[in-house]
C-alpha positions in Angstrom: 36.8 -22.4 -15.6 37.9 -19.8 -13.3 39.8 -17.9 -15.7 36.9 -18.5 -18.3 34.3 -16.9 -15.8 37.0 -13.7 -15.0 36.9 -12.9 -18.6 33.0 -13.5 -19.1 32.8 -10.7 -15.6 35.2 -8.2 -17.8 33.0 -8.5 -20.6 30.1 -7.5 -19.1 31.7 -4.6 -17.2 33.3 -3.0 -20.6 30.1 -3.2 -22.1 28.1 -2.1 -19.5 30.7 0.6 -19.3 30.1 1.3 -22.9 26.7 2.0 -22.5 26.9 4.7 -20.1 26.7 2.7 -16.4 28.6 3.8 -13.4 31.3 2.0 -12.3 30.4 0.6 -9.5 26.6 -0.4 -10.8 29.0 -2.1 -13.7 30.9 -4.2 -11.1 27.8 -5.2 -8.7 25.8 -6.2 -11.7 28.9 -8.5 -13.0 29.6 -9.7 -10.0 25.5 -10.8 -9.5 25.5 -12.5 -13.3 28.7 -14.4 -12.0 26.7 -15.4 -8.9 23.7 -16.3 -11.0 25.9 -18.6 -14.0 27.7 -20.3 -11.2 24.3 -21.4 -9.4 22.8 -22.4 -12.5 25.8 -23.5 -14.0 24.3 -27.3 -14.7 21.4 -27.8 -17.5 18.9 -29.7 -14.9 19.2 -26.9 -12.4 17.4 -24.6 -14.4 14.6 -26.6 -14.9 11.4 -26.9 -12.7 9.6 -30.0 -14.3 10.5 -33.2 -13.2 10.6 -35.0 -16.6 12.2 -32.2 -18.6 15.3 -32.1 -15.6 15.3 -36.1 -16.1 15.4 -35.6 -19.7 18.0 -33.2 -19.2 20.5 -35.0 -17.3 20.2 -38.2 -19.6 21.1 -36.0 -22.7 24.4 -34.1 -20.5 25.6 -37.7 -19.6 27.1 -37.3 -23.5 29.5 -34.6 -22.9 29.4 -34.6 -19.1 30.5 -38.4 -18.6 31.6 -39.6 -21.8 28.3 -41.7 -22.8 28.1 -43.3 -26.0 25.7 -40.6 -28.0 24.0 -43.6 -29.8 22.8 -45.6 -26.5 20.3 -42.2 -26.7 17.2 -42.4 -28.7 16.7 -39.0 -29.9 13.4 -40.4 -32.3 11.8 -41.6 -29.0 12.9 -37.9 -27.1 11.8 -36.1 -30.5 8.0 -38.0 -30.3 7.6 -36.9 -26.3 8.6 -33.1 -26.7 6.5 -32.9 -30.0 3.8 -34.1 -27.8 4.3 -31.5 -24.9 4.5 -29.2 -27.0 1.4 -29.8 -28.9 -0.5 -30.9 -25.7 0.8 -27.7 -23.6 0.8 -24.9 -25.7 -0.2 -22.4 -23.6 2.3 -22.8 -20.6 4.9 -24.4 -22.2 8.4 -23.3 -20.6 10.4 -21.3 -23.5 13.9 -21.9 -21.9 13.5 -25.2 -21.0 12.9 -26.0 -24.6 15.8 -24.0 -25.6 17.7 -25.7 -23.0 16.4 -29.7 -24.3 17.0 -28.5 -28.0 20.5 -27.4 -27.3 21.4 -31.0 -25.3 19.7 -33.0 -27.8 21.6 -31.3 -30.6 25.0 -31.8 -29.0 24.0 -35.3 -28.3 22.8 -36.2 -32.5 26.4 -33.9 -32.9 28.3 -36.8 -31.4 26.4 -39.0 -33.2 27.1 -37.3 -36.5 30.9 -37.3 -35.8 30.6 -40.9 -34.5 29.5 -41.7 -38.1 32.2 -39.3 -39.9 34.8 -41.3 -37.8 33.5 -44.9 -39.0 33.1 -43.5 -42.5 37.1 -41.9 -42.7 38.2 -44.8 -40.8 37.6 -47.3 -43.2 41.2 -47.9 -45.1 39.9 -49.4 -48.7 42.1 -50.5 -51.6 40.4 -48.3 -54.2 42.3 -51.0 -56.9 40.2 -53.9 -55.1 36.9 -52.2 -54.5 35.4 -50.0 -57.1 32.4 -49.2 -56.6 32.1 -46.9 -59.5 31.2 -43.5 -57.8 32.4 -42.0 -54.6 30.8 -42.0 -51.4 29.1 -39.0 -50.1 26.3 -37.5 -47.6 24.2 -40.9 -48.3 25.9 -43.2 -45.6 24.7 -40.8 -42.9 20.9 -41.1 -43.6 18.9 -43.6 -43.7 16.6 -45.3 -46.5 13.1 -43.8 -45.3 15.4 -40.0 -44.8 17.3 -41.0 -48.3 13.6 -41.4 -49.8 12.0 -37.9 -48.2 15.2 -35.4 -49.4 14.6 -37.1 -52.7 10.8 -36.5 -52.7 11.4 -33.2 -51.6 13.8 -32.0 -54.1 11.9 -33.4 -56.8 8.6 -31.2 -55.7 6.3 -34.4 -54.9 6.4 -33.3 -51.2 3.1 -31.2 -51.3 0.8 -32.8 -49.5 3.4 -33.5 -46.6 5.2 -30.1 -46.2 2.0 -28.4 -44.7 1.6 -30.3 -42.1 5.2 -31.0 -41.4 6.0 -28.5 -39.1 2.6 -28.2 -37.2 2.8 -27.8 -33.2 6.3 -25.4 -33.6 5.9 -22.1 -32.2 6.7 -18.9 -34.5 7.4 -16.3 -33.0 8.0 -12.7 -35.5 11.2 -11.9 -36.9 12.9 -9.1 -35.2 16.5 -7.2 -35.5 19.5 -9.4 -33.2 19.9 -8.2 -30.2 23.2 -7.2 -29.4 24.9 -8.7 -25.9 25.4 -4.9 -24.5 21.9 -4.5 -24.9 20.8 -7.2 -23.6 23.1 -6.5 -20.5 21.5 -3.4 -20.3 18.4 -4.7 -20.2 18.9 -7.1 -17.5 20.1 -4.2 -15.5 17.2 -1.9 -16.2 15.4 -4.6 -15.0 17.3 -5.7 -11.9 16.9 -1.7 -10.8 12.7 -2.0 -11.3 12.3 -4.9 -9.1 14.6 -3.3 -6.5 12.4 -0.2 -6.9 9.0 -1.8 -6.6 10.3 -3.9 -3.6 11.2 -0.4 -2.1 7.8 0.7 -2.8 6.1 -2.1 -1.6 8.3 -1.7 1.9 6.7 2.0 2.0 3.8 0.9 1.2 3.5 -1.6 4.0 5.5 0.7 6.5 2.7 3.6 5.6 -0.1 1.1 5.8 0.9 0.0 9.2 1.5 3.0 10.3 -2.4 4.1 9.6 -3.2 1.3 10.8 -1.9 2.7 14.4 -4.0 6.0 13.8 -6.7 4.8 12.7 -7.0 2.2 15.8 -5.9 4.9 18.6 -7.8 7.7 17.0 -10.3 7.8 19.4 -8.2 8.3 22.4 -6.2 11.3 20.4 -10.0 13.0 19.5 -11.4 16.2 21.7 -14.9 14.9 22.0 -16.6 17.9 21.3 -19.7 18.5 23.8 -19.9 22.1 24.6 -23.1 22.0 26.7 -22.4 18.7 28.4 -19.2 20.1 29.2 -20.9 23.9 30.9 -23.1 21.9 32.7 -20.5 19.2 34.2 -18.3 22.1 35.3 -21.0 23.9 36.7 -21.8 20.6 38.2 -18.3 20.1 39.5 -18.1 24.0 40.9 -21.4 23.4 42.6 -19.9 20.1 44.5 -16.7 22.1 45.7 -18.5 24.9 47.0 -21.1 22.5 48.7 -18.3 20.3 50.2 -16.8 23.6 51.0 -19.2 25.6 52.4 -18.0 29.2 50.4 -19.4 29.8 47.0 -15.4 31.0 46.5 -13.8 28.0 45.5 -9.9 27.5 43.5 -10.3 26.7 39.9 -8.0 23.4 40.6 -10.3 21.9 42.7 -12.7 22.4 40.1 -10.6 20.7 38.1 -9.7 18.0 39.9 -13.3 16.9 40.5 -14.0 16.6 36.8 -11.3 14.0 36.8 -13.0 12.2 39.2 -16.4 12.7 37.2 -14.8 11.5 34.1 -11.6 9.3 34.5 -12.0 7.7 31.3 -11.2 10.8 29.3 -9.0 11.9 31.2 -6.9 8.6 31.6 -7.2 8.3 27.3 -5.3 11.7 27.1 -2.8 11.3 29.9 -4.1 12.6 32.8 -5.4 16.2 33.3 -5.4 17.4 29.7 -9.3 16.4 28.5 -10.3 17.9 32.6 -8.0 21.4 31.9 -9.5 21.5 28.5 -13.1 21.2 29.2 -12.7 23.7 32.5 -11.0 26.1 30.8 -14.0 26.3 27.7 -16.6 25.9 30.1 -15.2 28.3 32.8 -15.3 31.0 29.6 -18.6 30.3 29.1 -19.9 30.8 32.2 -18.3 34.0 33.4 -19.7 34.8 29.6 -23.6 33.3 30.7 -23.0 35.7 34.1 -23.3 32.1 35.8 -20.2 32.0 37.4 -16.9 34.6 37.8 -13.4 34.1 37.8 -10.9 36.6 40.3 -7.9 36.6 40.9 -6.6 38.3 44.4 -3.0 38.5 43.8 -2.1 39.3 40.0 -0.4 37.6 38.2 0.7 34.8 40.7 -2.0 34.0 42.8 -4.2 31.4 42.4 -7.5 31.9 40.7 -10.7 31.3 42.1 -14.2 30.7 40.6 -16.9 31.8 42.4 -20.7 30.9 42.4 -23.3 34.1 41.8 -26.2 31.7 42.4 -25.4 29.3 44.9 -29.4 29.7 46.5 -30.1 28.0 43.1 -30.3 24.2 43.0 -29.9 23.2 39.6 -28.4 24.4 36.3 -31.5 24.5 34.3 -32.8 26.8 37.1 -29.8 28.8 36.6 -29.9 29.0 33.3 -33.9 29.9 33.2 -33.7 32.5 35.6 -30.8 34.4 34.1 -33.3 33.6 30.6 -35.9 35.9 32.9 -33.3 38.4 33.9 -32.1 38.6 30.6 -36.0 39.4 29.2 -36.4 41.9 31.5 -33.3 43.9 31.2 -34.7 43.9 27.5 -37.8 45.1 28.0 -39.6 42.1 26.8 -40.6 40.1 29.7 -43.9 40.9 31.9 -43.1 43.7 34.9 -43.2 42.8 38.7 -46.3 42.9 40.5 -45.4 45.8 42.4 -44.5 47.5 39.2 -47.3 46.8 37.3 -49.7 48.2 40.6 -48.2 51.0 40.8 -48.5 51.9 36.9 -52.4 50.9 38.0 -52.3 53.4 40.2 -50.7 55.8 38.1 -53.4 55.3 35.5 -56.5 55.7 37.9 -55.0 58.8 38.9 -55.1 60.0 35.6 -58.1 59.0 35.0 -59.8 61.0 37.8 -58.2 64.0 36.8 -59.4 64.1 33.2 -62.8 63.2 34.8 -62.4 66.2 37.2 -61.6 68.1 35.0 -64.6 67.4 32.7 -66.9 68.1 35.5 -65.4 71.6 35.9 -66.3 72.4 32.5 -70.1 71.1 32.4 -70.2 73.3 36.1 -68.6 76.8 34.2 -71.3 76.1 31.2 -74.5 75.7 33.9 -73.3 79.2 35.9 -73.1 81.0 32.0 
């Protein structure tokens, strides 16, 4: 058996060789066939179904442990797998039947050669027994079998042909395959299922990995709030320089107190990088508003300080409306002062005196004419 299953590995390697494989992909794929043959080396193991694997080991006990071939009713197994079949059409198991077609055939083998055996065996004295013609094919059938070849070759077997081969699957007639070929395609197929279990492994590995992102996404995401984020440092400077007492404060102390103000966000993206972040926008914009100014004393390795231009104002909507008014004025579009306003009064009552004046002096000049 061994030396039968080395020769069966070579076979497959030539041909696969043949047909344009590597080497190596040639040997592993031999080697897995031999692994495969050698696990399903017995009929039953093949087989799923619990009657077709009994079935199957009654029918091996002929060749496997010398059973008599006639102590096994192949009519009676004929009648059940006619049945399944007919019954179970639509998932019947194609190799099993294969496999049950194949024992019960080397089973009514035995029996045939049984009956050749007993028929050559029999030592008659052709001078004491003539029969009159020699014996042929006829002692191997029986009467009702004798009867049907004999209706059949006569042509009076019409009505019973039709019918006589109904629950057998047909299946369209094709060109053989040859054994390299099928090799071949047992290989092709072997390297798609270890491809598409290598994509599914990505797959899953990708998926996963999303899934990750997707559930820590929010700690990883700037939340973007520019004006919350001017008024909390502004908040923030305002606290320094009150708990201070100078309206010159160091930026990291500003810093430092919007961690305080907003651990959360800070704590999400490791510490100071959300409060550094949002100072370092916010700062920008309010040197840019005229809020708030950034110096520097010594240049470039001194600290920086932020300083407070309003710090007589209370809040930031103050701040921000009163800059709003200084803004207006500066552009000519806001209301003058009081001051202003009286002395352009003024201006314009002088004015008008002196083209009234002057009027006078003209009606005087006309009276003297």
């Amino acid at each position: 058996m061994a030396l039968d299953g080395w020769f069966l590995r070579q076979d497959i390697v030539e041909r696969l060789l043949s047909s344009g494989s590597e080497n190596d992909e040639a040997l592993a794929f031999g080697d897995r066939i031999m692994r495969i043959a050698a696990h399903d080396g017995a009929e039953h193991q093949a087989l799923s179904d619990p009657i077709d694997r009994s079935i199957a080991l009654v029918l091996s006990l002929v060749r496997e442990e010398g059973l008599n071939a006639w102590d096994i009713d192949l009519e009676a197994f004929l009648e059940i797998f006619t049945e399944r079949v007919r019954t179970e059409a639509d998932r019947v198991d194609l190799p099993a039947c294969g496999r049950l077609i194949r024992l019960a055939w080397e089973v009514l083998h035995e029996q045939t050669l049984g009956v050749y055996d007993r028929a050559t065996a029999i030592d008659i004295d052709e001078e004491d027994m003539e029969f009159g013609h020699d014996f042929g094919w006829e002692l191997d059938v029986d009467d009702e079998a004798f009867a049907f070849t004999t209706t059949v070759l006569q042509g009076e077997a019409d009505a019973t042909l039709p019918t006589l081969f109904d629950g057998r699957l047909r299946r369209p007639e094709g060109r053989p395959t040859t054994l390299g070929e099928l090799l071949a395609a047992f290989k092709d197929a072997a390297d798609d299922a270890e491809a598409l279990q290598e994509r599914e492994r990505v797959r899953q590995a990708a998926a996963a990995e999303l899934k990750a992102h997707l559930e820590d996404v929010g700690g990883r995401m700037h939340d973007e709030d520019l004006e919350g984020d001017i008024e909390r440092c502004w908040s923030a400077l305002r606290a320094v320089c009150v708990s201070t007492g100078s309206a010159k404060v160091p930026l990291l102390d500003v810093v430092r107190r919007l961690e305080e103000t907003d651990p959360q966000a800070a704590a999400s993206l490791g510490g100071r990088t959300e409060a550094n972040v949002a100072a370092f926008i916010a700062g920008l914009f309010l040197v840019h508003r005229r809020v708030a100014d950034v110096v520097q004393d010594v240049v470039p390795t001194g600290p920086i300080h932020v300083v407070d231009l309003w710090p007589h104002i209370d809040t930031y909507a103050e701040v921000r409306a009163h800059l709003e008014r200084v803004e207006a004025e500066e552009s000519g579009l806001a209301p003058k002062g009081l001051i202003q306003r009286a002395g352009e009064a003024a201006a314009l009552e002088e004015a008008s005196a002196a083209v009234l004046a002057e009027q006078e002096d003209d009606a005087d000049s006309w009276l003297v004419e």
